[in-house]
BAFISE-154314 format. One record per residue: residue number from 1; residue in three letters; x, z, y of N, C-alpha, C in turn. Coordinates in steps of 0.02 Angstrom, whole numbers. Each point is the difference from the previous one (the first is absolute). Layout:
N
    k    r  n.east    n.up  n.north  ca.east   ca.up  ca.north  c.east    c.up  c.north
  NUM  ALA       X       Z        Y        X       Z         Y       X       Z        Y
...
***
This chain:
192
    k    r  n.east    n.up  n.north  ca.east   ca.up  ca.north  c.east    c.up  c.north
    1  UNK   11250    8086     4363      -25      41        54     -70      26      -19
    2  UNK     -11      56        0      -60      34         0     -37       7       59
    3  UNK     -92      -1       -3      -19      17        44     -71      39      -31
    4  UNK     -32      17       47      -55      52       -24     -65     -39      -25
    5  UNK      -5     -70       45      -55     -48       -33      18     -57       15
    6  UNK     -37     -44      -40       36     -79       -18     -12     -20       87
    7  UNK      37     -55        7      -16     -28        77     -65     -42        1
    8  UNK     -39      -7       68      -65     -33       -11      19     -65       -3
    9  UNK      65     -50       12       -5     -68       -13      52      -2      -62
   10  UNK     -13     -59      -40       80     -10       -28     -31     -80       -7
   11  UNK      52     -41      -15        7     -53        -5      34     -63      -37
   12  UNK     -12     -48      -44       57     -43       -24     -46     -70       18
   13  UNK      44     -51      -25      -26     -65        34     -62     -23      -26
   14  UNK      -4      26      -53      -72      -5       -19     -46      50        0
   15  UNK     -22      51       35      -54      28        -6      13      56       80
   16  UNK     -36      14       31      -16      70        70     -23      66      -50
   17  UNK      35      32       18      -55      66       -44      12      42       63
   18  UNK     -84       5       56       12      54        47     -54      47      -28
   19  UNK      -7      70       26      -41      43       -10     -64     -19       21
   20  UNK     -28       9      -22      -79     -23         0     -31      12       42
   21  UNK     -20     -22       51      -59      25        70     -59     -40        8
   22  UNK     -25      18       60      -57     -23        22       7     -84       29
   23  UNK      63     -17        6        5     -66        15      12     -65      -21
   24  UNK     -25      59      -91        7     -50       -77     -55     -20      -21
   25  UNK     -25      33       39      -88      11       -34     -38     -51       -5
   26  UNK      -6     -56       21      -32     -67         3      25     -30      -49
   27  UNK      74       0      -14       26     -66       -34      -4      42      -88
   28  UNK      -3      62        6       -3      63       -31     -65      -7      -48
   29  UNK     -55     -23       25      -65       6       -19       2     -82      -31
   30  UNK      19     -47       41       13     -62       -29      37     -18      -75
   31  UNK      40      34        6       38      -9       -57     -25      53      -71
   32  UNK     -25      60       16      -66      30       -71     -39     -59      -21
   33  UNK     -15     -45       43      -52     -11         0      17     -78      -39
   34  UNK      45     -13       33       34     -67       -68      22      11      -55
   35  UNK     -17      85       -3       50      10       -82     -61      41      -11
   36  UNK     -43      21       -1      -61      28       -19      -2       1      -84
   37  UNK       1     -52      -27       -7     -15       -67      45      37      -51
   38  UNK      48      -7       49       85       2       -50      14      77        2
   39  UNK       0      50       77      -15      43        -6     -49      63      -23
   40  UNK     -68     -49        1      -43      44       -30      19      34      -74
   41  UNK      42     -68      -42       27       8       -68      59      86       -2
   42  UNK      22     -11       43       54      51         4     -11      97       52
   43  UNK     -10     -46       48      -11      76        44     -61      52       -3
   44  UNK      -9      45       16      -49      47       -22     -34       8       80
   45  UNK      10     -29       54       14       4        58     -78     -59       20
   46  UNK      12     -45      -16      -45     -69         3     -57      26      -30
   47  UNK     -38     -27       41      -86      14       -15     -19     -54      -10
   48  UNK     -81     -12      -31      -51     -44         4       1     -68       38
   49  UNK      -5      49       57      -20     -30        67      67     -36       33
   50  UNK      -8     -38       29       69     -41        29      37      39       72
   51  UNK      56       5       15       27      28        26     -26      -9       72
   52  UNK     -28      67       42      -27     -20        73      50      38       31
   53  UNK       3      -9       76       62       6        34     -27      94       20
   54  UNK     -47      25      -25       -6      68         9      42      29      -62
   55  UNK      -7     -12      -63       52       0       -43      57       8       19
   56  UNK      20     -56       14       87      -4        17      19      36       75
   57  UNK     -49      30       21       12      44        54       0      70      -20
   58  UNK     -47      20      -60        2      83       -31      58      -6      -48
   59  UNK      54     -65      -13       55      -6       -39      36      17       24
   60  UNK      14     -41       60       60       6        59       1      92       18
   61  UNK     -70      25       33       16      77         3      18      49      -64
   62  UNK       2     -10      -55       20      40       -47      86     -20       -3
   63  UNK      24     -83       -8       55       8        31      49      17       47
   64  UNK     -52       0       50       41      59        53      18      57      -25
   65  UNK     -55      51      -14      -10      49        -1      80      37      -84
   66  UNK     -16     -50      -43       40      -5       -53      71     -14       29
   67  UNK      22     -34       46       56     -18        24      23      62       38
   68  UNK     -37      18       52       16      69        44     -14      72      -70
   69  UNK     -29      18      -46       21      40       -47      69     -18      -55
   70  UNK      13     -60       10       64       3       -44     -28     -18      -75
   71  UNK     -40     -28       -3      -50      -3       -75       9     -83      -30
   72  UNK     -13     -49       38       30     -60        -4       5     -44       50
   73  UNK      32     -42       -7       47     -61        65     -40     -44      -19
   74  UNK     -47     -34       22       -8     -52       -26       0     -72       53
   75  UNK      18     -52      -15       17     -52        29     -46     -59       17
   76  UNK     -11     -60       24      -29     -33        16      56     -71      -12
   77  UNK       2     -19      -78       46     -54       -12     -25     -81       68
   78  UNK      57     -20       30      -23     -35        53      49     -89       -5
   79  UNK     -27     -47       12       35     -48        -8      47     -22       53
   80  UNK      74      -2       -1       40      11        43      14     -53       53
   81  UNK     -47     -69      -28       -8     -26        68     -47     -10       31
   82  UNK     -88      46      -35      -51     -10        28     -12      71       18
   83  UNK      13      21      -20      -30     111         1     -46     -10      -44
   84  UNK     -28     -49      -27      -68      -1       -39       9      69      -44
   85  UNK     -49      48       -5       11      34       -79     -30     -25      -51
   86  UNK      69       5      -59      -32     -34       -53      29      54      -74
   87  UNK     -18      63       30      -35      40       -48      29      69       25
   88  UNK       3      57      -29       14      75        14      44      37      -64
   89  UNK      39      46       23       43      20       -49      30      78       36
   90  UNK      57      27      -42      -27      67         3      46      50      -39
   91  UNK      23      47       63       30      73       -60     -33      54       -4
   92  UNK     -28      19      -58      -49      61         3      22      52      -26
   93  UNK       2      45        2       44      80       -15     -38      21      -52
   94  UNK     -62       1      -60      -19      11       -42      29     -15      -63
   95  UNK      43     -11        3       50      -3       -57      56      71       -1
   96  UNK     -26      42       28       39      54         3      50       6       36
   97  UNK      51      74       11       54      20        37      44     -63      -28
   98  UNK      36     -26       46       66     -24       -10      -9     -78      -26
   99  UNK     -56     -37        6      -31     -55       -12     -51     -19       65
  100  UNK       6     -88       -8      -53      -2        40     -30     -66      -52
  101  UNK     -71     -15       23        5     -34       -54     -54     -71       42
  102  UNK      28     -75      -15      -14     -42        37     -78     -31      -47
  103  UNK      -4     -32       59      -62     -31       -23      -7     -81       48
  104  UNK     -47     -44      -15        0     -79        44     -50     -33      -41
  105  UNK     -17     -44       45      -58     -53       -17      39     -73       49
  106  UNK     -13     -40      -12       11     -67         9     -68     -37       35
  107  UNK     -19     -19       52      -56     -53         9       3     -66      -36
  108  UNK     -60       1      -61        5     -68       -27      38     -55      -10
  109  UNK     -13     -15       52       29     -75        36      54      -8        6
  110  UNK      42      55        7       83       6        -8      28      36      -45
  111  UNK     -35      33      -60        6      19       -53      66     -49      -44
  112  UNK      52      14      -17       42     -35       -49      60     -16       42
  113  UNK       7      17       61       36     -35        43      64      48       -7
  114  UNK      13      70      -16       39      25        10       2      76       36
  115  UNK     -44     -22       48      -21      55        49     -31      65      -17
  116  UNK     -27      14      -62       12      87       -25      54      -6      -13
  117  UNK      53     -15      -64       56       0         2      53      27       66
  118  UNK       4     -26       53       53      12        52     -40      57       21
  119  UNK     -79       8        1       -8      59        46      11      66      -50
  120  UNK      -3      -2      -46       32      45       -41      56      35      -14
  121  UNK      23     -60        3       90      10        39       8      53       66
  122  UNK     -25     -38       42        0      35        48     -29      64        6
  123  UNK     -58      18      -39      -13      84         6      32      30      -44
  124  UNK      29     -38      -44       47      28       -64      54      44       53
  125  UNK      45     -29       48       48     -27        15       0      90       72
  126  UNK     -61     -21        3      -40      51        78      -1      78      -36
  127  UNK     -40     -16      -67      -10      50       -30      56      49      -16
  128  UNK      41     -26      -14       58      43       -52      38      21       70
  129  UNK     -20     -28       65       58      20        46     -39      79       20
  130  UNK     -66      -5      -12      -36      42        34      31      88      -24
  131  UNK      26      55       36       -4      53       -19      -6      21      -49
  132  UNK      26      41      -73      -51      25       -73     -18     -37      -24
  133  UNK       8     -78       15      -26     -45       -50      55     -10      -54
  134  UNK      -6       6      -55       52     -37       -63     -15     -58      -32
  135  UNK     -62     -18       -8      -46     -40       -46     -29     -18       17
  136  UNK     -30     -64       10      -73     -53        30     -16      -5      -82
  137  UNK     -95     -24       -8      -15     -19       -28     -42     -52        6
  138  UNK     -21     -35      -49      -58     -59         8     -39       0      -53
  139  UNK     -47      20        6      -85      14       -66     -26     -46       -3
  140  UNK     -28     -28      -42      -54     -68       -12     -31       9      -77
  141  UNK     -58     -41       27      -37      -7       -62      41     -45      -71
  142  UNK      13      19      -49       19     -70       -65     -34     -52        6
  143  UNK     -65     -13       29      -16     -58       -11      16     -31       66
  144  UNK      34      11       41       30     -30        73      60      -3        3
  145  UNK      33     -46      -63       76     -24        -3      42     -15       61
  146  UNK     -41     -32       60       16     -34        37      43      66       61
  147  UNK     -34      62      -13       32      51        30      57      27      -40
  148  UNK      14      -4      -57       58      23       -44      36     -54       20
  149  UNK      19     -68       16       45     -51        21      30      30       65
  150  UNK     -43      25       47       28      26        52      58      61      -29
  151  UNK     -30      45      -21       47      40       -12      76     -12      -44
  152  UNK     -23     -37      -53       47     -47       -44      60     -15       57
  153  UNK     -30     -49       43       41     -18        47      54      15       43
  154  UNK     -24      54        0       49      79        59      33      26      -29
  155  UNK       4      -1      -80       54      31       -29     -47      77      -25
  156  UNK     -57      -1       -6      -33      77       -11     -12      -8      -79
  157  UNK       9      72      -28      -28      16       -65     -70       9      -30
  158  UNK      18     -16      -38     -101      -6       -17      31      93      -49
  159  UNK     -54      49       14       30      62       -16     -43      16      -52
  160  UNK    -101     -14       20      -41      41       -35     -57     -57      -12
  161  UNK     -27       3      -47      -87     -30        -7     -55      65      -21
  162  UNK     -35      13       55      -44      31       -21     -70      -8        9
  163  UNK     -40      14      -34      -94      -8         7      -6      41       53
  164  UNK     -63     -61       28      -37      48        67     -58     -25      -10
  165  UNK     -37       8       53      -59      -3         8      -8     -73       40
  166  UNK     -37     -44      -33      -16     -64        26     -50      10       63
  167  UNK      30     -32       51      -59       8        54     -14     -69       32
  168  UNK      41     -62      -20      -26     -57        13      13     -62      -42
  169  UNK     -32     -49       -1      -23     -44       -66      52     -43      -10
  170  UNK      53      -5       38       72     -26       -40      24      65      -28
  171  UNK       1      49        1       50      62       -21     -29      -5      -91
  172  UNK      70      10      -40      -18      15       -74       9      81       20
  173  UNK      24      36       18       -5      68        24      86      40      -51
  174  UNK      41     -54       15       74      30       -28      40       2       74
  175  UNK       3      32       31       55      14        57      68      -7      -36
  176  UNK      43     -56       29       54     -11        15      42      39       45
  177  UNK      69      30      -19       30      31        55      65      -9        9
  178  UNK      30     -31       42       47     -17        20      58      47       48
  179  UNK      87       4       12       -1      30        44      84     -24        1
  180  UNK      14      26       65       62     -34        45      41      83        9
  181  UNK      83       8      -39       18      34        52      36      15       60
  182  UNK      32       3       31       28     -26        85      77      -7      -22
  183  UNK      35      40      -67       45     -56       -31      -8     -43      -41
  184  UNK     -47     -12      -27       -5     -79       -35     -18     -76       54
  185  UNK     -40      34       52      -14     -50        64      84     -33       29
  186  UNK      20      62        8       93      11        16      28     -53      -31
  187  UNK      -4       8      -66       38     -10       -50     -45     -92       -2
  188  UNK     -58     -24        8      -19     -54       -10      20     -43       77
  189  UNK      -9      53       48       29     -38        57      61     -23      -10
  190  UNK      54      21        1       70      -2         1      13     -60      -38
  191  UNK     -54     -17      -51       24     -64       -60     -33     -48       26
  192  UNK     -69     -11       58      -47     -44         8      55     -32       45
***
């Protein structure tokens, strides 16, 4: 079934992925803020300074605003028997016509558990249903293996390595590129 944009909840027994609002925002700012370290290594997003809840309030409005233009979905990964969030994830349309291309972070503390994995799935899953979509992808740095396992996982192709521009102090600056197409998902469902 097709639809024009991914739905704002989806769900499996391990992980909430709702659209991101203003009523994330506390546990939202909490959880940057336990992964401060780990993210600073990776995102281009993370500053200096430790995450204040005015931050994660000029975050939350660009995700609105990104959600109502159709630009990206992004989620508020939630623990399904606390709501706690314990990290953010994401389909962003900069991967061009006919692609969307995912993105996720993990809060620390529950890092290894599984939980990018399934939520990946799940926008994998959202993504390909969405309208013009054929292809999801997943980008990461080479020196952040731990995001190529995710993709490994789902059944996605590793397609391209190319040089970029290093912008934070885990990145060796080789983009990884990965990608899903809505018959190989097909085709991996049907066997899972």
């Amino acid at each position: 079934m097709s639809t024009a944009r991914p739905p704002k909840r989806l769900s499996t027994e391990s992980v909430v992925l709702e659209r991101v609002v203003a009523r994330h925002a506390a546990d939202l700012t909490a959880a940057i803020r336990a992964s401060h370290a780990e993210l600073e290594l990776w995102m281009d997003w993370v500053t200096a300074e430790p995450q204040t809840a005015e931050m994660t309030a000029e975050f939350i409005a660009r995700v609105d605003d990104d959600w109502a233009a159709g630009r990206e979905f992004n989620y508020a990964m939630t623990d399904p028997d606390t709501g706690e969030v314990i990290g953010v994830c994401g389909l962003m349309t900069r991967a061009g016509p006919g692609r969307l291309e995912i993105g996720y972070w993990v809060r620390t503390d529950r890092a290894g558990a599984g939980v990018a994995t399934a939520a990946a799935g799940l926008l994998t899953e959202a993504g390909l249903a969405v309208d013009g979509i054929d292809i999801v992808e997943i980008h990461h740095d080479a020196a952040n293996p731990a995001s190529g396992r995710v993709a490994e996982k789902l059944g996605y192709r590793e397609v391209e390595r190319r040089d970029v521009e290093v912008d934070n102090s885990g990145e060796c600056g080789v983009e990884v590129v990965w990608e899903l197409t809505g018959a190989e998902w097909l085709s991996r469902s049907a066997h899972s």
